[in-house]
N, C-alpha and C positions, 0 to 999 in steps of 0.2 A: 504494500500500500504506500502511493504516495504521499509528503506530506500535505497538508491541504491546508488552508487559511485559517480551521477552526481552531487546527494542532496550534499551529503561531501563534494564536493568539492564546494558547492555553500555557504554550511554553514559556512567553514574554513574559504572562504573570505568575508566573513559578521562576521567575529568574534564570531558566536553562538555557545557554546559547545553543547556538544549532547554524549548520551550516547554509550556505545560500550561492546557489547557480545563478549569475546573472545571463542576459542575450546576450555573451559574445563566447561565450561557450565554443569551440569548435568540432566536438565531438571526440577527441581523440583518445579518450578511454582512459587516460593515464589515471583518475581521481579512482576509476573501477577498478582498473587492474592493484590499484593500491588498497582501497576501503569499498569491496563490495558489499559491504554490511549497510555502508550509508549511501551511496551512490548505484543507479541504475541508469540507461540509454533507453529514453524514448525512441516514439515512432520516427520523429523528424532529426536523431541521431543527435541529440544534448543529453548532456546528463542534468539528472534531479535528482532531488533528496529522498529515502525513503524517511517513512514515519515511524524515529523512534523515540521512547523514552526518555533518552541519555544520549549525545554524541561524542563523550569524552571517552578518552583511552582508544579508540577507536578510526587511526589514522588520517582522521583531516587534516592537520596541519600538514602532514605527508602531504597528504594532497593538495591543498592550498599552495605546496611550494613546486610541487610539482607539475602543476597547470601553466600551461607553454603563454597561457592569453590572460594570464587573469583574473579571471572568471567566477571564483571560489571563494569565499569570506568567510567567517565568522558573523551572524548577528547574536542582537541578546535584546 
């Protein structure tokens, strides 16, 4: 399951940061092949966040640093 607007707003007021794909995304998988736990490829070939709990310990920053474009933050 993707995350979806209601998760955010539930995360925001729990204080949980969570990761965030913007549009310049270019597909190239590297965030997946890092943290497929948090990251998946849509139809149109971007990655998006899956819906969890918790994104800590669970290599985003890997992948925030390893995004060729980008792409990948932190919000909170």
């Amino acid at each position: 399951m993707l995350l979806t607007d209601e998760q955010i707003i539930k995360l925001k007021e729990t204080w949980v940061r969570y990761p965030y794909v913007n549009d310049s995304c270019i597909g190239c998988s590297a965030c997946i092949a890092i943290s497929s736990d948090v990251f998946t490829m849509n139809d149109e070939w971007k990655s998006e966040v899956l819906s969890l709990e918790s994104y800590e310990n669970l290599g985003v920053d890997d992948s925030i640093m390893a995004c060729p474009v980008e792409s990948i933050k932190w919000l909170d």
